[in-house]
C-alpha positions in Angstrom: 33.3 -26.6 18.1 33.7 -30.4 17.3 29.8 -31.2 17.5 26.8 -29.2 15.7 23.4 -29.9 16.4 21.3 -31.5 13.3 20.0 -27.8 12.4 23.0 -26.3 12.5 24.9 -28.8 10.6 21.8 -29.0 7.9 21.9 -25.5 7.9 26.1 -25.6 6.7 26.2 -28.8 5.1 23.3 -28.7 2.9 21.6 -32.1 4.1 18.3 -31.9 4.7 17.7 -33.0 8.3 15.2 -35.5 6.9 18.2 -36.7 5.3 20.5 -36.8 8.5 17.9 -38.6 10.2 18.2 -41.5 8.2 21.6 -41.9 7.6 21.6 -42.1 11.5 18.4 -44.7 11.4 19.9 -46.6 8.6 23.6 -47.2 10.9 24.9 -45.2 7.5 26.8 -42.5 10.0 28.5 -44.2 13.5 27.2 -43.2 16.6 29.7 -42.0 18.8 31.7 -41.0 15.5 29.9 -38.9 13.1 27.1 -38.6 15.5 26.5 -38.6 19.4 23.0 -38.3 21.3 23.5 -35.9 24.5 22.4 -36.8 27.6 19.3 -34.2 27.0 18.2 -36.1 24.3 19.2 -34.1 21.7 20.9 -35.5 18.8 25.0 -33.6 17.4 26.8 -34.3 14.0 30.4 -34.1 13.6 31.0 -31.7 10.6 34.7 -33.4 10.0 34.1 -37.2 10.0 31.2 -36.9 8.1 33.1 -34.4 5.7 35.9 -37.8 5.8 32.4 -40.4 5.3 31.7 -38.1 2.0 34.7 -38.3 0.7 35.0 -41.7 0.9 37.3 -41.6 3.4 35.7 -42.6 6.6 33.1 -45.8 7.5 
């Protein structure tokens, strides 16, 4: 699966969700990119892009 929700992808990646949150608050991560809201609401990361963004690889 492409897109994790923000527990899930805390849960593998390590982030704290805290941490998530403000990358996506700060326009850090891209919506539509490394993030998407669904139309429920709730909030999905993209485990790849944002693997790319850490390795400096990805805006």
């Amino acid at each position: 699966m492409e897109w994790l929700t923000l527990k899930k992808f805390s849960e593998i990646s390590g982030i704290s969700e805290d941490a998530i949150r403000a990358n996506l608050k700060k326009g850090v991560w891209q919506k539509d990119k490394h993030w998407i809201k669904a139309p429920n609401g709730r909030l999905f990361c993209n485990p790849k892009e944002v693997e790319q963004w850490l390795l400096g690889k990805g805006a």
